[in-house]
N, C-alpha and C positions, 0 to 999 in steps of 0.2 A: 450689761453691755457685752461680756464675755464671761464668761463660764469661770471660776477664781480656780484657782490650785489647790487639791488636795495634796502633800506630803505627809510622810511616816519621818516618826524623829523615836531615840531613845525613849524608852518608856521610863517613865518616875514616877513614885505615888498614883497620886485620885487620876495621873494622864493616863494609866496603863488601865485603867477603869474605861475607858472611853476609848479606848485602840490605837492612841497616838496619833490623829487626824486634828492634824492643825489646815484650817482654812487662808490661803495668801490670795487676797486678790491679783488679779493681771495688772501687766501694767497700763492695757488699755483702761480695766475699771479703774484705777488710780485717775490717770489724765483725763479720761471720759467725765469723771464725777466733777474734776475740776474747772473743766472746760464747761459743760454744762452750768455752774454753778456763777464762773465768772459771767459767760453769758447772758445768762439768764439777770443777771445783776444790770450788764451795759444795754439789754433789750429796755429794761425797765428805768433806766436812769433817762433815755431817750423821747421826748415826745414821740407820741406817733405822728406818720406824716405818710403820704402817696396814697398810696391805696385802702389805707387802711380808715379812712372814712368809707369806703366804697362797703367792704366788709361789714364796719360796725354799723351800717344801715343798714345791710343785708341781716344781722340780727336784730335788729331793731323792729324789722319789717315782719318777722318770722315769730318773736316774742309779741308782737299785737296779734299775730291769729298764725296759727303753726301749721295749717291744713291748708289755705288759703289764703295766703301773702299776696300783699301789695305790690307796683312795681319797684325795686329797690332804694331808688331816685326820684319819682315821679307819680304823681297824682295820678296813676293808672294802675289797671287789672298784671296782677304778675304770673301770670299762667306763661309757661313756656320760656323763662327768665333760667338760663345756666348757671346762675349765681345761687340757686338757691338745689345745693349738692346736698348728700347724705353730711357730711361736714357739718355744713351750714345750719341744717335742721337739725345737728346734735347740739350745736351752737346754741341755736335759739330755745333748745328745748331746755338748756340749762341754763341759760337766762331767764326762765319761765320760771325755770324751780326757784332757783338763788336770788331775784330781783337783779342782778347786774344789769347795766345799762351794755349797751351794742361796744364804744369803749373800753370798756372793764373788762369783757369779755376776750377781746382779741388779745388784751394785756396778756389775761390769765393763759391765753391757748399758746402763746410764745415758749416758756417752757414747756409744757407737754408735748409741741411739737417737736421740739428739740430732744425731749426724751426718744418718741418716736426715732429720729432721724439718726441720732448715737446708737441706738439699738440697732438699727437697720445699718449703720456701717460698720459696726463691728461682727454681726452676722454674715454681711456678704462678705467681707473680709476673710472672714476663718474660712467660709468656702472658697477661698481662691490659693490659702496657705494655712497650716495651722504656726508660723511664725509668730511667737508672742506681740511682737512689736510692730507685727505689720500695721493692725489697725490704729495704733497712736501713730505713724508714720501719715497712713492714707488722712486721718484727718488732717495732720497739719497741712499736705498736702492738696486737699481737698477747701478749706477753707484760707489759704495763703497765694500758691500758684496760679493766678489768675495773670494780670499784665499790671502795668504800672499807671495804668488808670483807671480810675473808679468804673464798673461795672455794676449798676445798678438798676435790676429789674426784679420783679418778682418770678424766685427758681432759683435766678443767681444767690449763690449761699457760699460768696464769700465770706471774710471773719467782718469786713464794713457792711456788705449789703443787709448781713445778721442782725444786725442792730435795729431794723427795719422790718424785716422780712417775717421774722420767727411767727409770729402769729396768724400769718396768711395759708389758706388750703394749699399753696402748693408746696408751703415746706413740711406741710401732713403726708402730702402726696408723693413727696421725692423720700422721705422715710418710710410711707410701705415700697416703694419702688426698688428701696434696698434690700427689704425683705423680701419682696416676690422674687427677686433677684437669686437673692442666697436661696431660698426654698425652689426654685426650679433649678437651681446648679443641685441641688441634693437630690432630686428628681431624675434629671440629667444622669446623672451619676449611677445611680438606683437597676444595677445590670436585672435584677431581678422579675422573672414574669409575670404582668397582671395579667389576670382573667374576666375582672369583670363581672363574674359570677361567683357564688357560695358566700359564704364570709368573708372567706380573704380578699375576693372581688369586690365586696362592697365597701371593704375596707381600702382596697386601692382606689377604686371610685370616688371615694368620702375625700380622699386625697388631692386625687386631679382636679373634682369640682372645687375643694374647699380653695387650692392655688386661681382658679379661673374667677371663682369669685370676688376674691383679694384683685385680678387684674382689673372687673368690673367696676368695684370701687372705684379702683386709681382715675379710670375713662371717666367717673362719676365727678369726681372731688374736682381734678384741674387735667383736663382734656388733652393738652399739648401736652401735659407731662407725660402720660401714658400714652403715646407715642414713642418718647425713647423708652419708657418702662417694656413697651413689647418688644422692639428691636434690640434691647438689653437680652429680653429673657429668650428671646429668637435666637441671638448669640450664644447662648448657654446649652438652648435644647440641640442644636445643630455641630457647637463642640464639640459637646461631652455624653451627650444622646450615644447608646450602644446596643447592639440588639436588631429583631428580626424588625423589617421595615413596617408591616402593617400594625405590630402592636405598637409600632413607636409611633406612627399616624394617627392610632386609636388615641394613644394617651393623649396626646397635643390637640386631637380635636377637642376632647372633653374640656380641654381649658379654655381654648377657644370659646366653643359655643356657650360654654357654663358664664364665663363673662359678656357676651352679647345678650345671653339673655337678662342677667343682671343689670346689665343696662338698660336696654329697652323695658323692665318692668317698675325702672322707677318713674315713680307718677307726674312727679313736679316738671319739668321737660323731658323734651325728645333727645337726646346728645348726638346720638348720627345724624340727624337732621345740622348739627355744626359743621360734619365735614365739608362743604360747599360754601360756608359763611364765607366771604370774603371783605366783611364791616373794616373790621381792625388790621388790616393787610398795612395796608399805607401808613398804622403808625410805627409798623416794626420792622421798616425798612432803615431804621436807624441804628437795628442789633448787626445790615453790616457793612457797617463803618467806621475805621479803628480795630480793628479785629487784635492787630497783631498788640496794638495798647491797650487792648483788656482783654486779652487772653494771654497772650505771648511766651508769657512765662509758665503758661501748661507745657508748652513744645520741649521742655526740655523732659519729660516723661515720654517721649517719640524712642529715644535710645532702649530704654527699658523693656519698651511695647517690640522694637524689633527684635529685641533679644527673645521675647516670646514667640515671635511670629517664625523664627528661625528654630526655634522646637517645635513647633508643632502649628501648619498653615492653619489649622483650626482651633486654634486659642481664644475662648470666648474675649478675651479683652482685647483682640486685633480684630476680633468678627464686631463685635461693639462699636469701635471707631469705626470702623471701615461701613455700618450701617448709618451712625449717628452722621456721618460726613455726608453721605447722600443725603441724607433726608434734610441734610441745613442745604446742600447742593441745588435739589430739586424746590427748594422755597426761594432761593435766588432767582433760578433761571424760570421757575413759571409765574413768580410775583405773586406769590402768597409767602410772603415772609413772616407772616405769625408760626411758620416752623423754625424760624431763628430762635426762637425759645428754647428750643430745647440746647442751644450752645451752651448753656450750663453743665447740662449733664454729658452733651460730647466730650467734656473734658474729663470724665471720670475715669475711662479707661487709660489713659498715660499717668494722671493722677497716681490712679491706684496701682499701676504696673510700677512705677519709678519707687512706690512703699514698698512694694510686696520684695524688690528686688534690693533696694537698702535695706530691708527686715534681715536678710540673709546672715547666719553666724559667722560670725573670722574665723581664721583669719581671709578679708578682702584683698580679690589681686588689684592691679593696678587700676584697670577700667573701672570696677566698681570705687575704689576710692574717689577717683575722678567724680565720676559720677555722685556722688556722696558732697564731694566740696562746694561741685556745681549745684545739686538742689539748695544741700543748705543755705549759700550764698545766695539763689532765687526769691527764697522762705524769707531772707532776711532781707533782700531789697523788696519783693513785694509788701512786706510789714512793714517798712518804711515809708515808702512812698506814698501806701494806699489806706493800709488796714490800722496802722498804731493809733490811731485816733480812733478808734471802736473801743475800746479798753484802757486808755489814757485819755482822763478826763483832763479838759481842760485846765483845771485848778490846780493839777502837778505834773503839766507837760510842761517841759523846758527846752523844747525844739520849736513850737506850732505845728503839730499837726492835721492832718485838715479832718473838722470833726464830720460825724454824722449830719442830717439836718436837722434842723430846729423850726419845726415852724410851731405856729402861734394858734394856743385854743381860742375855741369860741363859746366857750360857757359862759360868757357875759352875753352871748348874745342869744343863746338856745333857751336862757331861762325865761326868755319873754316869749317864746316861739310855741306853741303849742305842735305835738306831736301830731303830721300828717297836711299842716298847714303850708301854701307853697310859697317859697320864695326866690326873687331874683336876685343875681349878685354878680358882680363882675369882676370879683376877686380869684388871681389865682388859686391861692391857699382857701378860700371859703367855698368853692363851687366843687372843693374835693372832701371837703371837711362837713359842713353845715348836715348834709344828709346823713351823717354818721349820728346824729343828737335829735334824731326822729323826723322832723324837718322833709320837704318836698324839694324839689326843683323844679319851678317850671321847662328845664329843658335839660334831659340829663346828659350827664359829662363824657359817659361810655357807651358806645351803642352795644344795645341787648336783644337778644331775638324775640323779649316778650311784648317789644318796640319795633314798628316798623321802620326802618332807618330815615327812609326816607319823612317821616312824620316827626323822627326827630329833627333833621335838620330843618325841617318846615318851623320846631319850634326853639333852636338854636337862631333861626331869622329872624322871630318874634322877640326875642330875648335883645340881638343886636337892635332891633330899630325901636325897641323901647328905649336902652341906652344910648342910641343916638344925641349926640347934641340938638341936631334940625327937627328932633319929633317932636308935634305939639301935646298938647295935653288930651285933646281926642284922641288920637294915635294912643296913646300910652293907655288910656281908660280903656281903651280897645282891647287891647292887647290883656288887662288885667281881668277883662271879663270873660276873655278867650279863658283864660289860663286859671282862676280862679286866683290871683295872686292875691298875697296881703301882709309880704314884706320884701322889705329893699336892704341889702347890705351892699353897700358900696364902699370903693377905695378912698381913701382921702382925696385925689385927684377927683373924681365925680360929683358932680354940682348934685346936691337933692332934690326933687322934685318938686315945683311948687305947692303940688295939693299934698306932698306926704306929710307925716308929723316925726320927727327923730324923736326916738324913744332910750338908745342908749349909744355906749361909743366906745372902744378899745382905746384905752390909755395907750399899749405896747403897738399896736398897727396903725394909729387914726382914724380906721372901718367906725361907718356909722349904719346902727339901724335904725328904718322909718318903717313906719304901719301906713299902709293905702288900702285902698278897697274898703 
């Protein structure tokens, strides 16, 4: 996570054999390791739940045939489906080796994404101060100063949404995002002349491409996230960038282009072809509303961020906000608000400026004390309010705090379901879940580009007026022959079909399945 301390001490005996190099970790690897380790403990004490049926189908999909997958959800061709990233096809290809199911696997990807992401904010950290303490500072920061109510989306990587989140591409994606981060501030930095040519040119070249590539990835893994991932690294090359103007153009195209084409050469879809999607627009008109109740408590890193903006008007973590703010701006006002996504990561620049500035050695004047009471006090209300229930398990909380979710497996009901078979269901929790344990959808949950939208909605139609009360039994045979269906999971609340046969039943939900067709 950080590079440990080497020190010289007295020499003694067999020590002076060895040069007197005693190794101290930092104190980031101390809390990093810790952090990590409780983590990774409250990920896994958690059902999964949101999205992470969507995922564990996407490996599931990928482990039946790795070259030519299904559509994630649905009994259809998955050619041109963004869900199926270089991630994903690492994903499934280790489900291939290992036997894991689609499940097990997202389990297992939770910490390692989290290594990822600790690695990557301890690296961009050190390029923004070499202060010991800044990076245990920017996590607590990072995973606390959110607002006082729950924020829960996948990106968002508070310490409650973590519980959740860890195993999804885009907490892979916002951990390279920190390393492409810190490696183009090094770059940035870097006053020295490339050429391009001889050795040492191909050695700078090997350089720029290999940074371009890494940004490729990112557009690959989770598409919104690399978005703030370039106006992060845009920030950085336009701060700290020094030198004659054409070779600094040269270098920055080479990153460019080297990630365009990384992208456009991978095979499973097109990804620029998403800039224009406007599917998922209308569901993320909800990231804004409440702004100030689940972020709120970023704003108090505002103080910090001006004190930088007042050294120097080009401070990549003022140039940062000041990009991440338009680009949430411009999703408001032209109603594409799938860029509210990225309001996770707007938040990293006062975040990380409010650490870097309490990192600072004493003795502190008055403003930074202030400053100091005032985060801490933040850290300790947002861990109240929001987050102490991620890491305080129910069984020895003695306040109630509000836990993560819990929703309800369906392995009672996957073991009758043959993998690839489709079924309907009108259950919240089952219609996000069921397709993660191999299972179809006659109508999937998410729209996908490898789906014509409108085709799904056509068979979200089919889906309601099969469950209708008013539909007869023609009607519904109809519908099953459309769709190839041949089973029913329904809520307690829903009457069974007369022609199905109930085969099994959740004790914990009331959910019953029936075999039709």
């Amino acid at each position: 996570m950080s590079v440990g301390v080497l020190t010289r001490r007295t020499l003694r005996g067999a020590t002076a054999l060895r040069g007197g190099r005693v190794w101290r970790p930092t104190p980031y690897q101390v809390f990093g390791f810790l952090f990590w380790l409780v983590m990774s403990l409250a990920y896994w004490r958690v059902p999964l739940c949101c999205d992470a049926g969507q995922h564990a189908a996407v490996v599931e999909r990928l482990k039946a045939d790795l070259l030519d997958p299904r559509h994630p959800t649905a009994d259809l061709p998955g050619a041109g489906s963004p869900y199926y990233s270089p991630y994903a096809v690492a994903a499934g290809a280790f489900a291939r080796l290992t036997g894991l199911t689609g499940w097990e696997v997202v389990r297992v990807a939770g910490p390692l994404n989290l290594l990822v992401l600790l690695t990557g904010i301890g690296r961009f950290t050190r390029a923004l101060t070499p202060r010991p303490w800044a990076p245990v500072f920017a996590l607590a920061a990072m995973t606390l100063l959110w607002g006082t109510e729950r924020a829960w989306w996948s990106g968002f990587l508070g310490l409650m949404s973590m519980t959740g989140n860890l195993g999804y591409p885009s907490t892979f994606a916002i951990g390279l995002a920190f390393w492409a981060w810190a490696l183009t501030a090094a770059r940035a930095r870097d006053a020295r002349r490339v050429r391009f040519v001889g050795p040492a040119g191909l050695r700078g070249f090997t350089g720029y491409a290999g940074l371009g590539a890494l940004y490729g990835v990112i557009l690959l893994v989770h598409p919104i996230t690399s978005v703030a991932a370039v106006t992060g690294g845009a920030a950085f090359a336009v701060g700290w960038q020094r030198g004659r103007r054409p070779a600094v153009v040269l270098r920055w195209a080479v990153v460019g282009a080297v990630a365009l084409l990384v992208a456009a050469a991978w095979p499973y879809f097109d990804v620029l072809a998403l800039a224009g999607d406007d599917s998922v627009d209308a569901m993320h008109r909800r990231l804004y509303e409440g702004l100030l109740a689940h972020f709120g408590l970023a704003l108090l890193g505002l103080p910090a961020l001006w004190l930088r903006g007042r050294r120097s008007a080009r401070d990549p973590l003022v140039l940062m906000c000041a990009l991440d703010c338009l680009v949430v701006a411009y999703g408001w006002v032209s109603g594409h608000y799938t860029y509210g996504r990225i309001l996770g990561l707007t938040l990293v620049a006062p975040q990380f400026a409010l650490a870097v500035e309490l990192a600072a050695p004493r003795p502190w004047g008055s403003g930074r004390r202030v400053l100091g009471a005032v985060g801490a006090g933040a850290a300790c209300l947002g861990f109240l309010t929001v987050h102490a229930g991620a890491v305080v398990p129910r069984t020895v909380d003695p306040v109630g705090f509000e836990q993560p979710p819990r929703w309800p497996s369906y392995d009672w009901a996957a073991r009758h379901i043959r993998p690839g078979e489709v079924v309907i269901t009108d259950g919240y929790y089952a219609v996000h879940a069921i397709a993660g344990y191999g299972p179809n959808l006659a109508a999937p949950t998410w729209p996908d580009a490898a789906l014509e939208e409108r085709e799904r909605l056509r068979r979200l139609a089919d889906v309601r007026a099969y469950l209708s009360p008013t539909s007869t039994r023609a009607e519904r045979s109809a519908v099953v022959r459309r769709h190839h269906v041949r089973w029913l999971l329904l809520t307690r609340w829903r009457p069974v079909p007369e022609e199905a046969v109930v085969v099994a039943w959740s004790r914990r939900t009331g959910e019953v399945l029936a075999r039709v067709g």
